[in-house]
C-alpha positions in Angstrom: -19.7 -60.1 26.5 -17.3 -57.9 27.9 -14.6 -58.8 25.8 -17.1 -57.8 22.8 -18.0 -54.0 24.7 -14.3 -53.5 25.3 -13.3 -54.5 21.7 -16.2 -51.7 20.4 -15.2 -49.2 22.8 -11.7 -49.6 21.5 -12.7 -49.4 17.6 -15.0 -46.7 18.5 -12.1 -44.8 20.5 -9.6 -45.8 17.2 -12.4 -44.4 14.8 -12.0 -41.1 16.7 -8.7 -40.9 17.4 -8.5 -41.1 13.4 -10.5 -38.8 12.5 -9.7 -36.3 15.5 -5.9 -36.7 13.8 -7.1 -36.1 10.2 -8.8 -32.8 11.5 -5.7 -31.6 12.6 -3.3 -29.1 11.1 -0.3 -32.0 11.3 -2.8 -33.8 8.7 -3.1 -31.3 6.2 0.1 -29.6 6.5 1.9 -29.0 2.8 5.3 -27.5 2.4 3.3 -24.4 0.8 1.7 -24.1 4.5 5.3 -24.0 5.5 7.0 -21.8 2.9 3.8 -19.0 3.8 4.5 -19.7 7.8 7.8 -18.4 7.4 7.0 -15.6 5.1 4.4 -14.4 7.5 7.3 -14.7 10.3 9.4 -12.5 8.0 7.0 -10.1 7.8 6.8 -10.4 11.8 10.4 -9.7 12.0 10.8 -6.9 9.7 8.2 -4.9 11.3 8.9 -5.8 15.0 13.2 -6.0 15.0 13.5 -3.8 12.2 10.8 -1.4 12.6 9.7 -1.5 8.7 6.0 -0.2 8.6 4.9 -1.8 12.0 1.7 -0.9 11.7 1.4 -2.5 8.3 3.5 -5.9 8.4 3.0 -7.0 11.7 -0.7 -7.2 10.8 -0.3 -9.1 7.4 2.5 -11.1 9.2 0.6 -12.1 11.7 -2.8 -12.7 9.2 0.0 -15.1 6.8 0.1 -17.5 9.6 -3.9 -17.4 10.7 -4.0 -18.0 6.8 -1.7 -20.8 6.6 -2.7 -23.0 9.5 -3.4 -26.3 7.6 -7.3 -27.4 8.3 -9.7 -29.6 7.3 -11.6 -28.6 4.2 -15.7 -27.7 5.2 -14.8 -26.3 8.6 -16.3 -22.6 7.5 -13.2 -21.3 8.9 -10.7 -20.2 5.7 -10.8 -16.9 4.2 -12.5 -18.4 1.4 -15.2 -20.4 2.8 -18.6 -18.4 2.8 -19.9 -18.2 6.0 -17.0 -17.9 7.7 -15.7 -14.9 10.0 -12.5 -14.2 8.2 -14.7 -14.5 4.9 -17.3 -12.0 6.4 -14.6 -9.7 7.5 -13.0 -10.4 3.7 -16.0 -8.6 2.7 -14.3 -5.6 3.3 -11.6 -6.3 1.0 -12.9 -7.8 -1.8 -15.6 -4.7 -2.4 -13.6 -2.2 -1.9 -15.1 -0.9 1.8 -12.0 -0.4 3.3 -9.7 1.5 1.4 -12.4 4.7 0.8 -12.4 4.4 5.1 -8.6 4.7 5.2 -8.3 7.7 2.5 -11.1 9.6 5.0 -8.1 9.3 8.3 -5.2 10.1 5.7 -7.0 12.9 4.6 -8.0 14.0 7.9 -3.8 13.5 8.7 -2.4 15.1 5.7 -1.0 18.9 6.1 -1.0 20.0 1.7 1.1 23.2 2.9 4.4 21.9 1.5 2.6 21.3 -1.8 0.4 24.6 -1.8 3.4 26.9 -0.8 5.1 25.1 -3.9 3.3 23.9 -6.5 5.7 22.5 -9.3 6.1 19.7 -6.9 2.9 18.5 -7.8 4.9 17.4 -10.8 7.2 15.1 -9.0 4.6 13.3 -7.9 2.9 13.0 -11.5 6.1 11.8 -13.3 6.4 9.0 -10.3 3.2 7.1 -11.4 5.5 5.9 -14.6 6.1 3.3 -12.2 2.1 2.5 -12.6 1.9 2.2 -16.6 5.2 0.7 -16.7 4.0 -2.5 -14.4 1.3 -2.1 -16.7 3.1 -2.6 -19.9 4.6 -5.5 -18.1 2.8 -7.5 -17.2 0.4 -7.3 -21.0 4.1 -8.6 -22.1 4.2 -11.3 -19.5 0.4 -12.4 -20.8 -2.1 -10.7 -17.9 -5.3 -9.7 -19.3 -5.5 -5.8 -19.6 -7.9 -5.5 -16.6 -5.3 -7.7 -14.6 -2.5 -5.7 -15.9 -4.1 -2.8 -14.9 -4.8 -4.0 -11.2 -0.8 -4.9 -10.9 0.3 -1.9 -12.4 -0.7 0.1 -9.3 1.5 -1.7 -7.0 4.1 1.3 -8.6 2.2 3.7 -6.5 3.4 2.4 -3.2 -0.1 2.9 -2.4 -1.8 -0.3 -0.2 -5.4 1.4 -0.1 -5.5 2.2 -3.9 -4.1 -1.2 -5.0 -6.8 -3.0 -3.0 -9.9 -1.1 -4.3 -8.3 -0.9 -8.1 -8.0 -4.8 -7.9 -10.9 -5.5 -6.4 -12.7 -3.7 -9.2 -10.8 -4.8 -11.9 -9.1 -8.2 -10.6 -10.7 -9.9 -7.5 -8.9 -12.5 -8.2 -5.5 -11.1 -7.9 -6.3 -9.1 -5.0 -4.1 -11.2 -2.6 -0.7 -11.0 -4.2 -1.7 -7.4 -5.6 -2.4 -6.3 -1.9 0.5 -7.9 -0.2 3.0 -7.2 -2.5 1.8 -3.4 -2.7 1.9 -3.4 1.6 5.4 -4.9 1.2 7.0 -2.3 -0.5 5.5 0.4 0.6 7.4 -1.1 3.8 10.5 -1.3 2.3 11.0 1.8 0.9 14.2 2.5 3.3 15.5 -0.2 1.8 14.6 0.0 -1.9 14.9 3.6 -2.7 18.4 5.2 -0.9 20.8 3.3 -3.4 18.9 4.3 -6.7 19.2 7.9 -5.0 22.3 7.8 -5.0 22.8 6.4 -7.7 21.2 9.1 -10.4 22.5 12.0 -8.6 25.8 13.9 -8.1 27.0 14.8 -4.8 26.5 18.5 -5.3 23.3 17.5 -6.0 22.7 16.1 -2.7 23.3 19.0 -1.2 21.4 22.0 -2.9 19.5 23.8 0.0 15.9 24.6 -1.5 14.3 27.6 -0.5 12.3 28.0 2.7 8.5 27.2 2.1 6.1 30.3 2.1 3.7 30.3 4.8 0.1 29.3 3.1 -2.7 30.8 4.8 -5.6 29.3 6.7 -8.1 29.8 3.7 -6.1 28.2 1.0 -6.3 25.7 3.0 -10.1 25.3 3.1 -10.0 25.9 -0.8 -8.2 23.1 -1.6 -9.6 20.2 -1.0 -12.8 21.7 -2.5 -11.1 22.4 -5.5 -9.2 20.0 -5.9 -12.1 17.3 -5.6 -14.0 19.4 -8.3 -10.9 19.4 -10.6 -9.9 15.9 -9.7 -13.1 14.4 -9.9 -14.3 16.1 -12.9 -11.3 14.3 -15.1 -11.7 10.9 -13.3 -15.4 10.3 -11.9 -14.5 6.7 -11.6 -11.5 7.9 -8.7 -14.7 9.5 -6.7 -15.0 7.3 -4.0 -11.0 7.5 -3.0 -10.8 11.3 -4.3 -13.8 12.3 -2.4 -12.6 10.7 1.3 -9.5 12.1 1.0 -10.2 15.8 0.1 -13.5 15.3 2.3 -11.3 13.9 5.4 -8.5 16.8 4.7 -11.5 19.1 4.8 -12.9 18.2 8.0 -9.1 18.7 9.3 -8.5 22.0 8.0 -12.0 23.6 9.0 -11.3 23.7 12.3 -14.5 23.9 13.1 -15.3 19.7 12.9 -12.5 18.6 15.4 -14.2 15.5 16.6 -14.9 14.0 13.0 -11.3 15.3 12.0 -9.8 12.8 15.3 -12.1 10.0 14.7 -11.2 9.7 11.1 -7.3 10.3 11.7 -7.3 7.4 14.4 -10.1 5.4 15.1 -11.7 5.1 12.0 -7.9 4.7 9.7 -6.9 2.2 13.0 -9.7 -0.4 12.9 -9.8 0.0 8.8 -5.9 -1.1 8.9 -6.1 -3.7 11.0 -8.9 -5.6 9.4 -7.3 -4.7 6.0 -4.2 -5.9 7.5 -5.1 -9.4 9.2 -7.4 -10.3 6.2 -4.9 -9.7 3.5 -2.2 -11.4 5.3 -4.9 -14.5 5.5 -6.0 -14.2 2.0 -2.2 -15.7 1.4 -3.5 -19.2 1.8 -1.4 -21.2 0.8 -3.4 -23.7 -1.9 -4.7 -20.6 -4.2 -2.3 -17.8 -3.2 1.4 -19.7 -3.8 1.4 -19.6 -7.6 3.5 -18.7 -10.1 1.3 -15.5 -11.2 1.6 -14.6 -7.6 5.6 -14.7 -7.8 5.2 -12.9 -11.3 3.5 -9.9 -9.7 5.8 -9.7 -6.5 8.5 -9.1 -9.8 6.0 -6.5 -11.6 5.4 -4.6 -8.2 9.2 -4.5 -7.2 9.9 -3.5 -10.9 6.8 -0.6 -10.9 8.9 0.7 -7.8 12.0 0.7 -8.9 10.7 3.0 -12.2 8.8 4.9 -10.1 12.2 6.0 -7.9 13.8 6.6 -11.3 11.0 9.0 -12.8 10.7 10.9 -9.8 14.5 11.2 -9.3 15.2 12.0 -13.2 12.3 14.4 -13.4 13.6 16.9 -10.8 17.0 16.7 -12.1 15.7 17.5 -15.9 13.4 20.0 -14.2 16.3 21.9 -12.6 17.8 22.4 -16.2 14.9 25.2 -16.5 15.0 26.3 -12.8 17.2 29.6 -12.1 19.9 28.5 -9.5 18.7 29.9 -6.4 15.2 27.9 -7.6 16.2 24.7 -8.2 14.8 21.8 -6.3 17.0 18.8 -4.4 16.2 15.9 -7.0 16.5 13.7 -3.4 12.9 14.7 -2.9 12.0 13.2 -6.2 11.5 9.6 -4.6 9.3 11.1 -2.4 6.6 11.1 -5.5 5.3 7.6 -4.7 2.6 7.5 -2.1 4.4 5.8 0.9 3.4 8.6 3.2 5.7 9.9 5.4 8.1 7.0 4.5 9.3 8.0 1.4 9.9 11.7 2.2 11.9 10.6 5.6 14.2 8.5 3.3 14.7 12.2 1.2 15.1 14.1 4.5 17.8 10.9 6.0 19.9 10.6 2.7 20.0 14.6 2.3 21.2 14.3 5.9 24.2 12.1 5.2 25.8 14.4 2.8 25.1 17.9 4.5 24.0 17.0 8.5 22.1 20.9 8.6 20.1 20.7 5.4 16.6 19.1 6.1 14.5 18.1 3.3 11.7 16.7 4.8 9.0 19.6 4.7 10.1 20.0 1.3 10.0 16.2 0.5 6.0 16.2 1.9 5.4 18.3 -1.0 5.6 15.4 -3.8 4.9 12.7 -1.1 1.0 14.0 -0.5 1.2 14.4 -4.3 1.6 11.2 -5.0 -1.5 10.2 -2.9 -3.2 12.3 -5.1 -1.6 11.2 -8.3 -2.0 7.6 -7.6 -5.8 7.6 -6.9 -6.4 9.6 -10.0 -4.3 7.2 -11.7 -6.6 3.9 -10.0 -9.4 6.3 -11.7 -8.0 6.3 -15.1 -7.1 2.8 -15.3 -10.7 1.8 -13.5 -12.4 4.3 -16.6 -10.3 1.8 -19.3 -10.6 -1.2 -17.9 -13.6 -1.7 -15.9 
């Protein structure tokens, strides 16, 4: 008798060992799991040692491994199982909550008196979104659907907020590689941009000292994001609901009379917004629907919509200056600045400038086309959204 309970204490004890083991993340590991483990400690790295967007890639790092722990299928614990808290907070993501949130802080952060003191640069920041319709172009060639073209095609705007509500309007199920890839190199833009700088322009190029900005008074500062909502939104309704937070947040700034709203949207409201955006994306990377080949064709597309979107700004100021008189011309080393990696992309202008002439700082000027692209990118999420949709 007690040789027969010990023997069914020991099969029950081996039944659970079993299935405790096949609950395990050892059990269910793949080398996909392992491939996105170390991508998301990449990402760690970059932002922590090399101090690439921090704020950005140590949250989507950090999400790639919650996203890629290996589990037991049924659990209501992955990203894509309903019912489940990173699913709930996924919400976010996939309908587009987030990214209207974040456009309220970086409107309520954004100072438009480079651009307003000099308009033409609003220009820079137009021919930059090439970048956008190129990707576009490409990936139709590569075999994407229009509306999934569209969605990838964004990625050019070095714009994480505007990539994540195009695509989750116009391809949900792209969102993932769309968002991360789009988060990646707006991080990398240090990296990316300075030797296409230097390549396209001339030494004396790098060095032309642009004039001093005018002083732009408080009230054109109040006009502007009224008017430019009105003009804005009046071409592209569908680009209302990132047009309107951002001139709405960069009204509450430059009111002066709404300081509280103005500092809750410029930190806690853009914080919390970038966090969840930033762990949920990086978990959305699971491994068994997110390591694809489509997913490795878009990380090509984005880096490609980039790299064209350097070259247009760059070759625009330099066939600009042909009509400028020479005291007017503009430093075509601001003309990266036109993509919407805010401030990144205009300290890259002001460090490069720097290297070739250590007194002649581009930055203010560089803020000019860099806020423009913010601009130019969500109008351009609005045009493709009023195609595609």
């Amino acid at each position: 008798m007690l040789m027969l309970a010990t023997g069914s204490f020991m099969d029950f004890m081996s039944t659970q060992l079993v299935q405790f083991w096949q609950y395990t993340g050892f059990a269910n590991v793949t080398l996909a799991h392992i491939i996105m483990i170390l991508i998301g400690l990449l990402f760690i790295f970059l932002g922590i040692k090399k101090e690439f967007e921090p704020l950005l890639l140590v949250p989507i790092g950090f999400g790639i491994l919650v996203g890629n722990i290996p589990f037991y299928p049924g659990l209501k614990i992955g990203i894509y199982e309903s019912g489940s808290v990173l699913n709930i907070l996924y919400h976010g993501v996939q309908n587009g909550w987030y990214p209207p949130l974040i456009f309220l802080g970086i409107g309520a952060m954004t100072d438009f008196s480079a651009l307003l003191s000099n308009p033409k640069l609003f220009l820079i920041g137009a021919a930059a979104q090439c970048g956008i319709f190129a990707a576009y172009v490409g990936a139709l060639t590569l075999g994407f659907a229009p509306n999934e073209a569209g969605a990838i095609g964004i990625i050019g705007g070095a714009d994480g907020p505007t990539a994540i509500f195009l695509s989750s309007q116009l391809a949900p199920d792209l969102m993932g590689a769309i968002a991360v890839s789009a988060y990646s190199y707006m991080a990398l833009v240090p990296v990316i941009q300075p030797p296409i700088m230097r390549l396209l322009t001339t030494k004396e190029e790098r060095t032309i000292r642009m004039r001093p900005p005018r002083r732009v008074s408080k009230l054109e500062k109040i006009i502007f994001p009224i008017l430019g909502l009105i003009f804005c939104a009046f071409i592209v309704p569908s680009g209302l609901p990132l047009l309107g937070m951002l001139f709405f947040g960069n009204l509450l700034k430059e009111s002066g009379v709404t300081k509280r709203l103005s500092e809750v949207a410029a930190n806690g409201i853009v914080n919390v917004c970038t966090l969840l955006i930033g762990i949920t994306v990086g978990a959305s990377t699971q491994a068994t629907t997110f390591l694809t080949g489509r997913s490795i064709l878009i990380f090509c597309l984005g880096a490609f919509s980039f790299v064209i979107a350097t070259f247009c700004g760059v070759l625009f100021v330099k066939l600009f200056n042909l009509f400028l008189k020479p005291g007017n011309k503009i430093n075509p080393l601001i003309g990266n600045a036109g993509v919407s990696a805010v401030p990144d992309a205009a300290r890259v202008s002001n460090t490069v400038g720097l290297e070739y002439d250590k007194t002649n700082y581009l930055l203010q000027h560089a803020m000019g086309p860099n806020v423009a692209g913010v601009v130019g990118s969500a109008v351009a999420a609005g045009i493709l959204l009023a195609f595609l949709h």
